[in-house]
Each structure stands twice: as C-alpha cells, then as structure tokens.
SETIDREN-439144 format. One record per residue: z, x, y of N, C-alpha, C, O in turn. Coordinates in pm, whole numbers, plus 50000, padded with zeros to 5 digits. Example, Ala and Ser with C-alpha at 12.3 -4.5 7.8 and 13.67 -1.06 7.14 Angstrom:
BEGIN
ATOM     nc3     nc1     nc2    cac3    cac1    cac2     cc3     cc1     cc2     oc3     oc1     oc2
ATOM   50780   51319   49431   50780   51230   49550   50780   51320   49670   50846   51424   49668
ATOM   50708   51285   49775   50714   51367   49894   50787   51290   50003   50804   51341   50114
This chain:
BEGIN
ATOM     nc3     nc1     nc2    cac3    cac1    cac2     cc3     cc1     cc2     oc3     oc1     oc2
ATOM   85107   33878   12667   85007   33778   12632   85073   33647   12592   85013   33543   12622
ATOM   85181   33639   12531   85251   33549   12502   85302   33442   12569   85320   33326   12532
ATOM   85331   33523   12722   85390   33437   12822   85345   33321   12856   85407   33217   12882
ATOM   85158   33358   12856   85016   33298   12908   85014   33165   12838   84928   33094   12889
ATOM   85069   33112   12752   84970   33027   12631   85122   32936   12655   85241   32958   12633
ATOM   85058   32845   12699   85123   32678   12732   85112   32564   12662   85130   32458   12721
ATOM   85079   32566   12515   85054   32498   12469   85127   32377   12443   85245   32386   12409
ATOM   85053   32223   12457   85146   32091   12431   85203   32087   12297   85145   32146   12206
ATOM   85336   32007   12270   85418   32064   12149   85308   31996   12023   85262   32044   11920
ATOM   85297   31901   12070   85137   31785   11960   85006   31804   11970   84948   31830   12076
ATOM   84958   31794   11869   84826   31839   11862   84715   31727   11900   84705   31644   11809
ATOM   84623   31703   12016   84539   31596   12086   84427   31670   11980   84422   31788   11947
ATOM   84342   31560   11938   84251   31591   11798   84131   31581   11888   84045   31653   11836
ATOM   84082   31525   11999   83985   31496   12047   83978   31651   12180   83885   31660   12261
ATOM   84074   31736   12175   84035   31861   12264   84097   31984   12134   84208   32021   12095
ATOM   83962   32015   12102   83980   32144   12020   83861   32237   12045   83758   32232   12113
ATOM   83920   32324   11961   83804   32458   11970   83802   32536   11819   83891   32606   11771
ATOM   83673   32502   11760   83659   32505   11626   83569   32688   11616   83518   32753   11707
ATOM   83577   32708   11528   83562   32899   11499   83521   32891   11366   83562   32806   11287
ATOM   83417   33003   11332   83312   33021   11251   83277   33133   11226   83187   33125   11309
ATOM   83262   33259   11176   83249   33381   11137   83103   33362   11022   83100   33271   10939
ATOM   83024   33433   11033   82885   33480   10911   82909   33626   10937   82917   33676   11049
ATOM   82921   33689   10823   82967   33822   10733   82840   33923   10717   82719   33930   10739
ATOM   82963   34005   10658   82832   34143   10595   82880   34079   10425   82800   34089   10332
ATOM   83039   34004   10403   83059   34031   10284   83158   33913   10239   83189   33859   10345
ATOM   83226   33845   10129   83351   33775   10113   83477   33816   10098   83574   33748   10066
ATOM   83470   33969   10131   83612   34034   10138   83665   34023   10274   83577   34075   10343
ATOM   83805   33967   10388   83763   33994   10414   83816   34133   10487   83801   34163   10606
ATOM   83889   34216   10374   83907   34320   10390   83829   34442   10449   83866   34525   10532
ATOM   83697   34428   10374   83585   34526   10383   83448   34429   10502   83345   34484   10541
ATOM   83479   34314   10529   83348   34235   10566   83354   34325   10728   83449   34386   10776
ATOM   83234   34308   10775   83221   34332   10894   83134   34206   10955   83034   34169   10893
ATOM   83180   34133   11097   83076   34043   11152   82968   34052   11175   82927   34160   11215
ATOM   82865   33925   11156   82735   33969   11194   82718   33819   11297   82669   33854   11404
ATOM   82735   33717   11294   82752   33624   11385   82891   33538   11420   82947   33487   11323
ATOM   82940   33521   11528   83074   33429   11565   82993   33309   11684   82933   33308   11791
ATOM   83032   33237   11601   83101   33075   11712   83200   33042   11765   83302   33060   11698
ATOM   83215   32981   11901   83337   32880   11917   83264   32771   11979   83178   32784   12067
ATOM   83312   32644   11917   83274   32525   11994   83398   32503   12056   83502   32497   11990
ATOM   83396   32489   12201   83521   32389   12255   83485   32215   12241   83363   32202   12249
ATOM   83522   32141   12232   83505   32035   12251   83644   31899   12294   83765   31892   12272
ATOM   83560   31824   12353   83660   31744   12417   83603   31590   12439   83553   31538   12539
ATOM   83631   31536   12303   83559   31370   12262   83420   31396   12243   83370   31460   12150
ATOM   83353   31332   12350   83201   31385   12283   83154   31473   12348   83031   31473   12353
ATOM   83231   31592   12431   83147   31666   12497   83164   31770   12451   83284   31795   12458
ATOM   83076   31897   12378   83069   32014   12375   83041   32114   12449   82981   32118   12556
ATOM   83112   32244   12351   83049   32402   12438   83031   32478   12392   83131   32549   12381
ATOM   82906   32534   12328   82919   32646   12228   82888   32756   12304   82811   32758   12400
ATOM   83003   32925   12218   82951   33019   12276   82908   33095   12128   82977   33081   12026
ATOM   82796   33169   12132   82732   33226   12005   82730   33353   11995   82707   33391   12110
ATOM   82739   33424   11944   82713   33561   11908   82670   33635   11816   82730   33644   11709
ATOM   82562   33698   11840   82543   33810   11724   82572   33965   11706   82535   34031   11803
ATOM   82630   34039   11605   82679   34149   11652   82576   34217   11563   82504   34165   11477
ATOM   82586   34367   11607   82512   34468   11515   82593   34507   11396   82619   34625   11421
ATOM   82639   34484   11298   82765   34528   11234   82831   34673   11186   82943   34700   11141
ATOM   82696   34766   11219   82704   34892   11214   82739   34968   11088   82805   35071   11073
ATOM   82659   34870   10978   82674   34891   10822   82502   34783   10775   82465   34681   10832
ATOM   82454   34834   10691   82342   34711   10631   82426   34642   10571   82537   34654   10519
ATOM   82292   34506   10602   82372   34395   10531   82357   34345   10412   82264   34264   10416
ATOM   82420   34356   10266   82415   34270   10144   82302   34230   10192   82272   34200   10308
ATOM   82218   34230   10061   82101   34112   10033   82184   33972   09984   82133   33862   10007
ATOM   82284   33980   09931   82388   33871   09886   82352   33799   10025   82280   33701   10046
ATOM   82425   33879   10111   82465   33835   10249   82399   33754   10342   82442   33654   10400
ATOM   82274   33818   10352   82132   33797   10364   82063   33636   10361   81995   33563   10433
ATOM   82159   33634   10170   82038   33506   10105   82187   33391   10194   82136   33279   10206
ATOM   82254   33389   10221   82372   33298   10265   82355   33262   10434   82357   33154   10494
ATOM   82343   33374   10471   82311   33290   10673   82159   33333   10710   82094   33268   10792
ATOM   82115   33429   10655   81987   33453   10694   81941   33551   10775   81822   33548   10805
ATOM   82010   33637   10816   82076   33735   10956   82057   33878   10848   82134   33908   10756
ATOM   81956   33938   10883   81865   34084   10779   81951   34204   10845   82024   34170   10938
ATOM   81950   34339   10810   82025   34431   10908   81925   34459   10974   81959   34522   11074
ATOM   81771   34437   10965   81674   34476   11114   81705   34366   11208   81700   34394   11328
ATOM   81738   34235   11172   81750   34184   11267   81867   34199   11353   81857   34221   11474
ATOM   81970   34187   11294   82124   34250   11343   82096   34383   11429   82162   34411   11529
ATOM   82002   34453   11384   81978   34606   11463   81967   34560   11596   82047   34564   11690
ATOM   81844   34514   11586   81760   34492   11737   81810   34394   11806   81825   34421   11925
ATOM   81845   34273   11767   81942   34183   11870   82085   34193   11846   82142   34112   11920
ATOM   82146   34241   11793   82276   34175   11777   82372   34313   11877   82356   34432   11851
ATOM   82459   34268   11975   82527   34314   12047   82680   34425   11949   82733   34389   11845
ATOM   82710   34544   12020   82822   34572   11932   82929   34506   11916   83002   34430   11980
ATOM   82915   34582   11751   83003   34513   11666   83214   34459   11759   83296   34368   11758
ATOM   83194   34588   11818   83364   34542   11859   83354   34476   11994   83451   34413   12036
ATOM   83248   34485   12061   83226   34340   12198   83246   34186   12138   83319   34100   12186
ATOM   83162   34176   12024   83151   34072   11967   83292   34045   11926   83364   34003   12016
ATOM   83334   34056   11838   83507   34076   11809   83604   34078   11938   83701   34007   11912
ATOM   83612   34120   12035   83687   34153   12113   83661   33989   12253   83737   33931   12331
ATOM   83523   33976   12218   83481   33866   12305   83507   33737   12259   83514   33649   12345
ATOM   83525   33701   12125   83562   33601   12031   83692   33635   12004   83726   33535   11941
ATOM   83794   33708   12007   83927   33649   12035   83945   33640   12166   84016   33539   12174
ATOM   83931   33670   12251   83911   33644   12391   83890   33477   12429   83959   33421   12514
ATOM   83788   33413   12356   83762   33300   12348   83872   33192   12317   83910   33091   12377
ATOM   83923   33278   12160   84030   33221   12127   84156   33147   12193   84200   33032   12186
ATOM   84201   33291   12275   84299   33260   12309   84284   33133   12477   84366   33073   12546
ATOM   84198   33141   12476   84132   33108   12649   84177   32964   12589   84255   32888   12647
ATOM   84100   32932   12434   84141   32793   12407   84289   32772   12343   84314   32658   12303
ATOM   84368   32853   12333   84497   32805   12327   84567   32820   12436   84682   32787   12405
ATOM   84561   32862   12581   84569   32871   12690   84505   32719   12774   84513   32693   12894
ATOM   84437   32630   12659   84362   32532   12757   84430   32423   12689   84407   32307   12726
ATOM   84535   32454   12568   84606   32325   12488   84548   32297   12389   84585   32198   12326
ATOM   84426   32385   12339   84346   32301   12223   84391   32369   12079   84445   32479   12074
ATOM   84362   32287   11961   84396   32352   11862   84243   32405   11773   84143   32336   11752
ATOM   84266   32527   11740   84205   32626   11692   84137   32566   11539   84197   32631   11453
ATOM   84068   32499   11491   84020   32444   11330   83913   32556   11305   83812   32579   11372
ATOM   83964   32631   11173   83902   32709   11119   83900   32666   10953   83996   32644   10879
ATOM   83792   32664   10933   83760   32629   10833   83849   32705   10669   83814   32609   10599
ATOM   83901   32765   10601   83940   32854   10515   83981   32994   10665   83920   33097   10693
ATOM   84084   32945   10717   84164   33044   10788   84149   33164   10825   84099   33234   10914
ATOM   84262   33169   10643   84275   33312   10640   84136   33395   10603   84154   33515   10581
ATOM   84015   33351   10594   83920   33463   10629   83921   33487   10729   83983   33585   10769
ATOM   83850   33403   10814   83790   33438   10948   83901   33504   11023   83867   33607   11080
ATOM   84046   33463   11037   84139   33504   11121   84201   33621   11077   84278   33682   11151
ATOM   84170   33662   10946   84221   33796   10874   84118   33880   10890   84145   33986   10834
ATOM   84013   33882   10939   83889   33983   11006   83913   33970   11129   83917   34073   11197
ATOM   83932   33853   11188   83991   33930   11330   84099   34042   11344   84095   34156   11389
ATOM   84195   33968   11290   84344   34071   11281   84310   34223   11220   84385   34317   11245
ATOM   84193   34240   11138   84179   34362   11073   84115   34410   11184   84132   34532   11190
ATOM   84057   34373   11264   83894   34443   11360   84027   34450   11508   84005   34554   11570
ATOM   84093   34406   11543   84133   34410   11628   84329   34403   11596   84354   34287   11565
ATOM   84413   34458   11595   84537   34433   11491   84650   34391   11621   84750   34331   11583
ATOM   84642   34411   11722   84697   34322   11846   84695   34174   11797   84794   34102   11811
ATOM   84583   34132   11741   84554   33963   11736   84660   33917   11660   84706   33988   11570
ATOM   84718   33779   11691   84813   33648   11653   84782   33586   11711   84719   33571   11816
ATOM   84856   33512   11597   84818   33345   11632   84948   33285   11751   85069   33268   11738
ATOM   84875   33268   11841   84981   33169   11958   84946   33035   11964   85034   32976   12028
ATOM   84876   32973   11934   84903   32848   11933   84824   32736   11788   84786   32804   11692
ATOM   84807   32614   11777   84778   32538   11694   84683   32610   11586   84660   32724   11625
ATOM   84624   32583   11469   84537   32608   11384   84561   32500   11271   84662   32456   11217
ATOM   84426   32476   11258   84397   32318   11149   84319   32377   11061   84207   32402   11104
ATOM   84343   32411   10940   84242   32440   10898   84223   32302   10749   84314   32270   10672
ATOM   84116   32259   10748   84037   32148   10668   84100   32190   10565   84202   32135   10524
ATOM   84053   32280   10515   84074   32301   10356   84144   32333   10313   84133   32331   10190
ATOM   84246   32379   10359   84399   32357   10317   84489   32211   10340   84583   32153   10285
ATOM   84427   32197   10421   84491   32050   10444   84452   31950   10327   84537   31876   10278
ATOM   84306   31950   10281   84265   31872   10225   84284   31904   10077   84266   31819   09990
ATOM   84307   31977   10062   84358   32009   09954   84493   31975   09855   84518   31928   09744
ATOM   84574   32043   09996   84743   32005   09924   84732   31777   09990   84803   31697   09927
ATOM   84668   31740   10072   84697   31592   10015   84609   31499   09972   84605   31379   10000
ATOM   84543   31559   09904   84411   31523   09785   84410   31632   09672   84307   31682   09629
ATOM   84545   31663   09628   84522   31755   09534   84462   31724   09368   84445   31823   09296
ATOM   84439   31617   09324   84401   31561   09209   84242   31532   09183   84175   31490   09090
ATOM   84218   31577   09322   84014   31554   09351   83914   31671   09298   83860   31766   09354
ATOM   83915   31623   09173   83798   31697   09060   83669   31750   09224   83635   31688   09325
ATOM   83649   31833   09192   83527   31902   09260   83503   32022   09328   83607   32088   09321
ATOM   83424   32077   09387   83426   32180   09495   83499   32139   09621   83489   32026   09669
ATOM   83576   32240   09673   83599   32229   09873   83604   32297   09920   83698   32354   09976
ATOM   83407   32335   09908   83299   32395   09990   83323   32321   10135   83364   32205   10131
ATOM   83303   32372   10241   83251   32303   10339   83176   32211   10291   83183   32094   10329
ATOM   83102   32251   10208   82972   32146   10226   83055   32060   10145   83099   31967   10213
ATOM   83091   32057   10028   83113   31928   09940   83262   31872   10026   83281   31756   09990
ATOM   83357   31911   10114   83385   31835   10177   83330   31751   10286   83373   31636   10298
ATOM   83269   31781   10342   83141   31709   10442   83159   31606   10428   83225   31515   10477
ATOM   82999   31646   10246   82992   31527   10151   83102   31399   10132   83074   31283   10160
ATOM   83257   31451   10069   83309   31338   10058   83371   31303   10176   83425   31193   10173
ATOM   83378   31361   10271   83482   31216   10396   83335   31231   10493   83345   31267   10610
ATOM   83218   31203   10439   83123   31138   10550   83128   31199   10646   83173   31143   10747
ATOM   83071   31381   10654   83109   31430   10774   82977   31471   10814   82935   31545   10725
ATOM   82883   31458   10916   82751   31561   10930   82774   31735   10916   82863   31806   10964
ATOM   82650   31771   10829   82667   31948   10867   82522   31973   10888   82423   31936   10824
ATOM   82534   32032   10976   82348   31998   11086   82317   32113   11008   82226   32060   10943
ATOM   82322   32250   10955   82282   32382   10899   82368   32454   10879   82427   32525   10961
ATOM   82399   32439   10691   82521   32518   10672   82474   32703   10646   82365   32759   10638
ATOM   82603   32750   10638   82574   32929   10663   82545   32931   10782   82533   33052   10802
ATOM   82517   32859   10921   82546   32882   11047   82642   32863   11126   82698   32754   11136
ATOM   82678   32977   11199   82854   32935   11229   82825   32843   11321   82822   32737   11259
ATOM   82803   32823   11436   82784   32682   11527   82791   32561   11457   82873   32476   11491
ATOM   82706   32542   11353   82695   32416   11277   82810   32422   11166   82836   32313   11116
ATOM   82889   32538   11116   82937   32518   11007   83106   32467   11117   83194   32393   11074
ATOM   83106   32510   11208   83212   32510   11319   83205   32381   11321   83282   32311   11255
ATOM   83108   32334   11399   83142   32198   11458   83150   32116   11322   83225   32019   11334
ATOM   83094   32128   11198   83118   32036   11100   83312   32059   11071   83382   31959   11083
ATOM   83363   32165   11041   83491   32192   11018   83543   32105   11143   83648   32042   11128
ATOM   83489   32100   11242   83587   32000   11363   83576   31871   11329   83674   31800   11347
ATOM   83482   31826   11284   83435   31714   11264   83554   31672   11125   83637   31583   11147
ATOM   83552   31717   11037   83624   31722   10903   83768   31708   11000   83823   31600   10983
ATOM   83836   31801   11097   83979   31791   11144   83980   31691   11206   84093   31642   11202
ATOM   83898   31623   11273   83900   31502   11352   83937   31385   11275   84026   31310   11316
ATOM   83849   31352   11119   83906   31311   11063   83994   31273   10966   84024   31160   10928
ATOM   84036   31394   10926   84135   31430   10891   84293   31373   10938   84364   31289   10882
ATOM   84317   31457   11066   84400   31433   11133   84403   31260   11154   84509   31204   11128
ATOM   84283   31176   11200   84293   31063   11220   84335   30949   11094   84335   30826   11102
ATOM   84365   31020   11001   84392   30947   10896   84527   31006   10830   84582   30966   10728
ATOM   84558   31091   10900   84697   31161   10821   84823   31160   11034   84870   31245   11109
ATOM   84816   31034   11027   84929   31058   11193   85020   31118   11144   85011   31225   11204
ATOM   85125   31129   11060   85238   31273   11081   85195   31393   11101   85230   31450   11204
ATOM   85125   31446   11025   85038   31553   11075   85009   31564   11204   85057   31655   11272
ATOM   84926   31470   11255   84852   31511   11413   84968   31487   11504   84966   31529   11619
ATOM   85078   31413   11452   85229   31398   11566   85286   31517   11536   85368   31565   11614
ATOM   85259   31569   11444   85393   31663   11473   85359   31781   11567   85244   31816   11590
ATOM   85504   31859   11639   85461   32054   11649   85430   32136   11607   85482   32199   11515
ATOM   85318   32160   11677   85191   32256   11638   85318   32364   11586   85282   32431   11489
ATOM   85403   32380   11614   85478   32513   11517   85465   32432   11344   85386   32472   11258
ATOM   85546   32335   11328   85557   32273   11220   85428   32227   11134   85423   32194   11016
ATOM   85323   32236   11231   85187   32204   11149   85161   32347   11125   85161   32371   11005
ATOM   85144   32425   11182   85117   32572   11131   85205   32624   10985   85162   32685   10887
ATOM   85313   32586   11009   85425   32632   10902   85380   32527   10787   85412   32562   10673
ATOM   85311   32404   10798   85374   32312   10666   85225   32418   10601   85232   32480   10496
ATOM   85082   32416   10707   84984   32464   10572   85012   32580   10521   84960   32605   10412
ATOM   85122   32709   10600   85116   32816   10550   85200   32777   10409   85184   32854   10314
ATOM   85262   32696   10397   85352   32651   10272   85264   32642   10191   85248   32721   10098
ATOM   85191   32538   10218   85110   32437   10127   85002   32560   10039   84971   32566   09920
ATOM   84959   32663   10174   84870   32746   10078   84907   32869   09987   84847   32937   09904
ATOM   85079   32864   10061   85129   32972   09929   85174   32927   09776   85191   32987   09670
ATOM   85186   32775   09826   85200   32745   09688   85077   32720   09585   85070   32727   09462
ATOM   84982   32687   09686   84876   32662   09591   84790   32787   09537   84692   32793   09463
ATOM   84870   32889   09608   84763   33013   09577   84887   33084   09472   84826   33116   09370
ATOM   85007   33115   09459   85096   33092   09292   85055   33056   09248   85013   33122   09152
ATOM   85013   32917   09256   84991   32834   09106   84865   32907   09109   84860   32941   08991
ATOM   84771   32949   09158   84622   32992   09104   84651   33110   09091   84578   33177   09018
ATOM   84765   33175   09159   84756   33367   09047   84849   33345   08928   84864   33442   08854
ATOM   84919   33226   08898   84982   33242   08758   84917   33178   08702   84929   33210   08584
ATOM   84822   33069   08718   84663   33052   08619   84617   33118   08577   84589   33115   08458
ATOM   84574   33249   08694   84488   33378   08639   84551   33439   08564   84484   33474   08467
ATOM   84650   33468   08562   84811   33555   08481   84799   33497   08338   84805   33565   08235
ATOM   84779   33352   08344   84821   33299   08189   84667   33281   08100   84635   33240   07988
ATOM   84611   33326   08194   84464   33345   08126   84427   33538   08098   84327   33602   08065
ATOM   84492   33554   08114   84479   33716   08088   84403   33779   08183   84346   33884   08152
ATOM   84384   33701   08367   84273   33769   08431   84330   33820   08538   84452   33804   08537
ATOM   84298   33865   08611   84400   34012   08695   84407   33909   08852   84311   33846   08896
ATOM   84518   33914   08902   84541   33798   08991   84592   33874   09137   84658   33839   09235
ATOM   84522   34000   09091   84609   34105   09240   84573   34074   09349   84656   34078   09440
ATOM   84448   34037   09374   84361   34002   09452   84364   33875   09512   84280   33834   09592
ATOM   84501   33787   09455   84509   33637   09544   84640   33621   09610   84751   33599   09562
ATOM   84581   33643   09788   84647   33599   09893   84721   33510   09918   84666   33403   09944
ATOM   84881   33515   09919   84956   33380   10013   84979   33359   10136   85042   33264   10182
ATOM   84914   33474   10212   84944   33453   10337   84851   33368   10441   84731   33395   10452
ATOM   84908   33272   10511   84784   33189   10569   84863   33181   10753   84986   33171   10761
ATOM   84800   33185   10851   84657   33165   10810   84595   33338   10836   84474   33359   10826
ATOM   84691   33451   10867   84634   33583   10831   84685   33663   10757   84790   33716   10794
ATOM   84629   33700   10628   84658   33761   10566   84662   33919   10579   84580   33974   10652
ATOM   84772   34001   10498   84795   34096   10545   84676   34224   10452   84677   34222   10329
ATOM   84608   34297   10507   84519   34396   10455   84534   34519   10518   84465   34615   10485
C-alpha cells in the first residue's frame, strides 16, 4: 500500500480532503461510528461522500443529544458498521494518493477509531489538524478550542455543528486559514509538518497530565500520541 501514495513533498492548502467522524461515545477507545464524512475539495469546488453506519451497539442518549442520529434510526438506515469504516479509509487513502492533505479536526480521535476498527490503517501522507496547530501558536488564548469557538475566532463559517459534512468542511475552512497565515508551516514537508504537531501535542498533553498530577487528579487517561493514538 505504501508504494501507491505519491504524495508532493509541500502541502497545496487549496486541494485537500477534510474527515469527520459522529460517535456512539468520546472514548475513542470504546466509541463505535455512527456517521463519516470526507469532503475533497479543490479551491471552490467540492465533494462530499457521507455515511451512515448501523453501529451494532445503542446509542448514548448523551450521544443522541450531540448529532442527532437515535439507534432506531442507525437501525433502519445506516449501512454496516465495518463497510462504513472500511469505505472511509478507503476514501482516505484515495486522497493521499491524489496529493491532498488529510485536515482532521482533533486527530487523534477520529484517526485512533479508525486504527482501532481496522489496525492495518496509517497514516501515509499529510494531516493538518486545526487544533493542534492552533493551539501550540496561539497558546496564551483564554477560551474554548471547540470547533465551534474556533470558527468563532478566525471568522470561519460552520453551516451545522455535530454534523460531520459541516463540521469537516468547517475544520477545512479553519486549515485554509490557518495555513494561509502561518507560510512555514504550509512550505514545509508534509513529513516535517506531521512530526512538528505530533511534538507540539505531546508536549502540550505533559503539561496537562502533570496539571492533573499536581492537582491530585488521575492523569492515566491523557494521550501523547498524535495523530493515532495507541489503544
């Protein structure tokens, strides 16, 4: 599979393919899918492919009140659970096979439920993810970085959040400008952009399990691995 994937050494911000996962759960050890997105896009032209799976577990009422997706409804429309999975990395890789880079919003979820549902899966080419980025070089910015409250501050549209299509293309939207305002970043090799956020998020996720540590709260549970973590 490796051989396949040709990717340019720089990352072109205007041809990507942005990815979106809605859950049974926020683990995502235990989560099982209930809807996947990929938008390809290329300047202003889009392509979404959508999916709903059956997840073959009920779904949280938690879960429920967040995308809206019931387990009767998941029953009766939603396709199986490992087509769905198996058809969305499939997607994946088609777009790192086409040169584009992969923007996933908080990574290591979505890409650490792939790797769990399917354990063949890696990463071969680019991945941007917003909120690590925006994070380690705006680290002094009092607030949430929700999707949504990043949106909010760099002026980004989110047409319907808790939907992966819309929460997708907003995360592209966020890398677009992102990247357009940070050029070392978008110049460099996609190896070296992959490597600087996996840095950026192990350090920032230390400093938040020796926060939890010096507060007396149990910190077993916080991940450095980006963008898939190991479960």
């Amino acid at each position: 599979m490796n051989s396949e994937i040709t990717t340019p050494a720089s990352i072109d911000r205007n041809r990507l393919l942005a990815f979106d996962l809605e859950t049974t759960g926020p683990d995502p050890r235990t989560a099982h899918v209930v809807t996947s997105a990929l938008v390809a896009i290329d300047g202003p032209r889009k392509v979404e492919l959508n999916w709903m799976a059956d997840p073959g577990i009920d779904i949280p009422e938690g879960a429920t009140a967040v995308h809206g997706i019931t387990t009767a409804r998941a029953r009766e429309h939603g396709r199986p659970h490992a087509e769905v999975v198996a058809e969305t990395i499939a997607g994946v890789r088609t777009g790192w096979r086409e040169g584009r880079t992969l923007v996933v919003f908080n990574a290591a979820y979505d890409l650490t439920i792939l790797r769990r549902w399917d354990p063949s899966f890696e990463v071969l080419g680019p991945v941007l993810d917003p909120y690590v980025v925006d994070r380690a070089t705006d680290p002094y910015r009092r607030g949430k970085r929700t999707l949504q409250a990043l949106c909010a501050h760099h002026g980004v549209r989110l047409d319907g959040a808790h939907e992966a299509a819309a929460d997708a293309l907003a995360a592209a939207r966020l890398a677009w400008k992102l990247l357009g305002s940070l050029p070392d970043l978008a110049g460099a090799d996609w190896r070296a952009l992959n490597a600087q956020q996996a840095l950026w998020h192990e350090t920032r996720q230390r400093d938040f399990a020796a926060y939890l540590e010096q507060s007396g709260k149990d910190a077993s549970d916080v991940s450095t691995e980006w963008p898939i973590a190991v479960v």
